[in-house]
VOGU-3710 file (C-alpha; in Angstrom, 3 decimals, decimal comma):
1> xxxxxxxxxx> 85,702/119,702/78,826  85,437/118,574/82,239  83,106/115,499/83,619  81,383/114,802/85,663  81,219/111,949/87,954  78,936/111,509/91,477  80,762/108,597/94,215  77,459/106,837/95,222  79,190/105,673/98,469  78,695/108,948/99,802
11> xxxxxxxxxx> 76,180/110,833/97,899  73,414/108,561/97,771  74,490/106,580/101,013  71,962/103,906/102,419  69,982/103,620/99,053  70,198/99,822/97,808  72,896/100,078/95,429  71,393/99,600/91,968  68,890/102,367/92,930  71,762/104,415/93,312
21> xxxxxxxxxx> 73,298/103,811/89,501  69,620/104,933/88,552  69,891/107,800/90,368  72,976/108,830/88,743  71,293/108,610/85,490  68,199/110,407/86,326  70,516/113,369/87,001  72,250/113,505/83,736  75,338/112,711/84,668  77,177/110,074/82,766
31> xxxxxxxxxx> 79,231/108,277/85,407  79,607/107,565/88,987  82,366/106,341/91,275  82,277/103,941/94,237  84,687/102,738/96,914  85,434/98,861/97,620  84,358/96,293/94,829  84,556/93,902/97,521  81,138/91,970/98,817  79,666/93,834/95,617
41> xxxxxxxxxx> 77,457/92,251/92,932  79,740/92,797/89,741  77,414/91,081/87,274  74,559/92,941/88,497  76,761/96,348/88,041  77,681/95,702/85,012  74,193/95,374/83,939  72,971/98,243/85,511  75,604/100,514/84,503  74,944/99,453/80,700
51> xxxxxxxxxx> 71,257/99,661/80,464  71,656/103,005/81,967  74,398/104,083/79,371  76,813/104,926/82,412  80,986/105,182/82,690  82,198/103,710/86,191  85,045/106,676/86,421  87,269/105,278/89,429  86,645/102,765/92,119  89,313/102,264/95,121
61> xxxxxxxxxx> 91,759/99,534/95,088  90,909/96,663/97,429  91,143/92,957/98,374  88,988/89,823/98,668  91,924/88,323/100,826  92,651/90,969/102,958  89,804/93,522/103,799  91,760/95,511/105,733  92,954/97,398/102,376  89,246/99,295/102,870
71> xxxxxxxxxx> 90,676/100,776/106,020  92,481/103,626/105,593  94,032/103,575/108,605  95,653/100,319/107,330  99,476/100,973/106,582  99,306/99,614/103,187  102,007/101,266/101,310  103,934/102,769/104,029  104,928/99,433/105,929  106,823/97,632/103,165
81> xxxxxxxxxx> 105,747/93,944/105,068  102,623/95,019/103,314  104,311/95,151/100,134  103,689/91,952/98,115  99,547/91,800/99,840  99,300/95,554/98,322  100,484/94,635/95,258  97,828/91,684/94,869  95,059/93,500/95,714  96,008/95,693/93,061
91> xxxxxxxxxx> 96,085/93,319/90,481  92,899/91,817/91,610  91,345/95,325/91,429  93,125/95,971/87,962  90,726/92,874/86,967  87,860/93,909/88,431  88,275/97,533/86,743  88,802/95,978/83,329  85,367/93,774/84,120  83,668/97,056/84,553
101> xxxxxxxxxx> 85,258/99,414/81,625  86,889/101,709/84,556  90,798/102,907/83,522  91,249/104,425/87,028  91,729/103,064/90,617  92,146/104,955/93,722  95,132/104,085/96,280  96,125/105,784/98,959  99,225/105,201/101,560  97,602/104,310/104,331
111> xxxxxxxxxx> 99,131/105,951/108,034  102,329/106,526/109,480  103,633/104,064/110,818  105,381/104,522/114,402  108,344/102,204/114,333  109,798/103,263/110,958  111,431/106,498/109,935  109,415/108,746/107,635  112,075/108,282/105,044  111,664/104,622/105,202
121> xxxxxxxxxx> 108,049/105,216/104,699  108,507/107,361/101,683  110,864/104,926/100,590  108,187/101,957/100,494  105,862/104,097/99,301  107,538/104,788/95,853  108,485/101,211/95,315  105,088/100,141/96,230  103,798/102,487/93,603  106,094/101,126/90,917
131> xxxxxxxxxx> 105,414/97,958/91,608  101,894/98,371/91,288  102,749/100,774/88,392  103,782/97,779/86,657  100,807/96,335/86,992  98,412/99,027/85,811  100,510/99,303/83,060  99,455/96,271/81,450  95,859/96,796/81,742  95,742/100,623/80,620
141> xxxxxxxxxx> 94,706/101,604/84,241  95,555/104,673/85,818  96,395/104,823/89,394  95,495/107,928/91,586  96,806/108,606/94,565  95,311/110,454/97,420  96,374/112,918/99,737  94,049/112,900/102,518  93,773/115,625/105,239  94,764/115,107/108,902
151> xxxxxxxxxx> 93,231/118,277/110,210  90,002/117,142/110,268  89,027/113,627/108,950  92,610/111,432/108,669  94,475/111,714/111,846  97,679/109,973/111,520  97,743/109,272/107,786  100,954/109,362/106,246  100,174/111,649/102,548  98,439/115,532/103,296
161> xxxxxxxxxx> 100,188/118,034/100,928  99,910/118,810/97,145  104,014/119,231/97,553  104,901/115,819/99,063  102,277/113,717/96,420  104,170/115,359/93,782  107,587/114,769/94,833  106,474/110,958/95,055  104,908/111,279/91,838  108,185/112,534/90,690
171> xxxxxxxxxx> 110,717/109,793/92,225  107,896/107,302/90,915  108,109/108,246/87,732  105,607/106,098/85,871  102,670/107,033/83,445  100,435/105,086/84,716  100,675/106,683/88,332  99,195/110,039/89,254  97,627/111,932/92,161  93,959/112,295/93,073
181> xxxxxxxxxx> 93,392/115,927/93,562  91,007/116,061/96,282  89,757/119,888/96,362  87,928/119,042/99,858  90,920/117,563/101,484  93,687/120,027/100,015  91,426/123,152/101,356  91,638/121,543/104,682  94,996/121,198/104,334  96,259/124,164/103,035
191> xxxxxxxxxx> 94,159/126,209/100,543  96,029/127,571/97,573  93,046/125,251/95,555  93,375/126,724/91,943  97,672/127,614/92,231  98,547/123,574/93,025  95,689/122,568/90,306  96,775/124,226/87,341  100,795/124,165/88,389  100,165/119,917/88,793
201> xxxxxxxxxx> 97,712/118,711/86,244  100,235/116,871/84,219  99,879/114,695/87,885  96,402/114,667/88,374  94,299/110,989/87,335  91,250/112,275/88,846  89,933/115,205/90,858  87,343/114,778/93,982  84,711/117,702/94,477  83,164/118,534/97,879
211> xxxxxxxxxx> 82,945/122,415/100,150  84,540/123,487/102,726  83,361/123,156/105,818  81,135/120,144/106,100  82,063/118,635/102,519  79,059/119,190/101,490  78,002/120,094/97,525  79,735/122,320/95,556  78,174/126,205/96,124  77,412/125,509/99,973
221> xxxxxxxxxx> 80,642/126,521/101,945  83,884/128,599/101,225  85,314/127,806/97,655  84,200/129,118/94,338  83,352/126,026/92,423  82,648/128,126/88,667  86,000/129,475/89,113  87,811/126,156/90,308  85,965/124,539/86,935  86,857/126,835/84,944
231> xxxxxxxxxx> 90,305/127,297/85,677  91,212/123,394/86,048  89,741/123,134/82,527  92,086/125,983/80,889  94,790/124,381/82,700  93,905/121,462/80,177  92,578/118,659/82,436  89,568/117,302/81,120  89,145/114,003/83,178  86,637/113,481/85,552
241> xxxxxxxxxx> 85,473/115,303/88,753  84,231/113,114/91,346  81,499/114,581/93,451  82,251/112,908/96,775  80,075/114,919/99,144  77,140/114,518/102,045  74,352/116,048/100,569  73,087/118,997/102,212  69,145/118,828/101,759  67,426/116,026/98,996
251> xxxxxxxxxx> 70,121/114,452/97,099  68,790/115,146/93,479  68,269/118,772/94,002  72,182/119,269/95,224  73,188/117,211/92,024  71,062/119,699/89,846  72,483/122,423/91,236  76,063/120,864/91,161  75,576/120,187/87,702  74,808/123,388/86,538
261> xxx> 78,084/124,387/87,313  79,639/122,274/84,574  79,978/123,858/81,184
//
């Protein structure tokens, strides 16, 4: 069975952030997502989350040391000079994950980066991921890894197709590393929603949730979100689904409806 998960980053934007873990559990779902741990009240969460019986699903992979890791314009992976700050921040975000009972963190490559060859790129992308691999590995944490579009929202950043995430999740060969399936960003990309879902979900960590066009809930825009469900679940995935969406009208009436369309 598929769960549900709402990213309060972007959902419930400018609340106070507590307020927005309450939120969450007024609308019966039993976990939520956020970005950047970083500048973030961890005790506090950790509170909040429990006396509100909550599941932090995923959270993205960041750094106290270097805050440019929250930019994802910021060649992380792809520039392998980058390599042993990338692999710090994610074992400082492996520890903050374990702090908060999450088994998942979000990475993603960062862009292009002009002076190197995209096989170079690719290159220091895999061995950044098994590196960090590595690392996840002795915590129990799952990596995902996130295509983004470049269409629309990601000019310039390095990871946009279903194909090329799973050839990397192929030369990276490591349990602990698999692909966030974002439905938003792969129907900007290049459609074909439910045929790379069900042919990858061996590879998918985590799925995000959000329409097409606008990325808005679920049931306003293009793609059939009952159908999507349904068929990622009969493909056997039955992790999370991240609701990362701008809320078209009040916030608690979208996640009502949104929720409805979870069996």
């Amino acid at each position: 069975m598929l769960k549900g998960s709402v990213c309060v980053d972007l959902v419930m934007a400018g609340m106070p952030f507590l307020d927005r873990i309450q939120r969450v559990a007024d609308s019966g779902f039993k976990a939520f997502e956020f970005w950047f741990w970083t500048g973030k009240d961890l005790d506090a969460i950790i509170r909040k989350k429990e006396a509100c019986g909550l599941e932090v699903s995923i959270m993205s992979c960041s750094s106290a040391h270097n805050r440019r890791f929250e930019d994802w314009r910021f060649p992380c992976l792809t520039d392998p000079q980058n390599r042993a700050d990338f692999v710090s921040a994610v074992e400082q975000s492996v520890e903050v994950a374990r702090q908060l009972g999450s088994s998942r963190l979000n990475l993603i490559t960062g862009c292009a980066v002009p002076h190197l060859s995209r096989a170079a790129q690719w290159a220091s992308v895999v061995a950044g991921l098994r590196e960090a691999g590595a690392v996840a590995a002795g915590a129990g944490i799952t990596l995902a890894l996130e295509p983004l579009n470049v269409a629309v929202d990601h000019a310039g950043y390095f990871l946009s197709t279903t194909g090329d995430t799973v050839a990397v999740m192929r030369e990276v060969d490591h349990p602990n590393v698999k692909i966030l399936f974002d439905i938003y960003h792969q129907q900007v990309t290049e459609g074909n929603i439910i045929a790379n879902l069900t042919a990858h979900t061996g590879h998918i960590g985590h799925v995000h949730a959000a329409d097409v066009p606008g990325r808005h809930q679920p049931g306003t825009g293009e793609l059939h979100y009952p159908h999507i469900f349904s068929a990622l679940e009969a493909a056997g995935y039955d992790g999370y689904v991240g609701l990362e969406y701008a809320p078209q009208g009040e916030v608690m009436a979208s996640l009502a409806a949104v929720r409805g369309m979870f069996r």
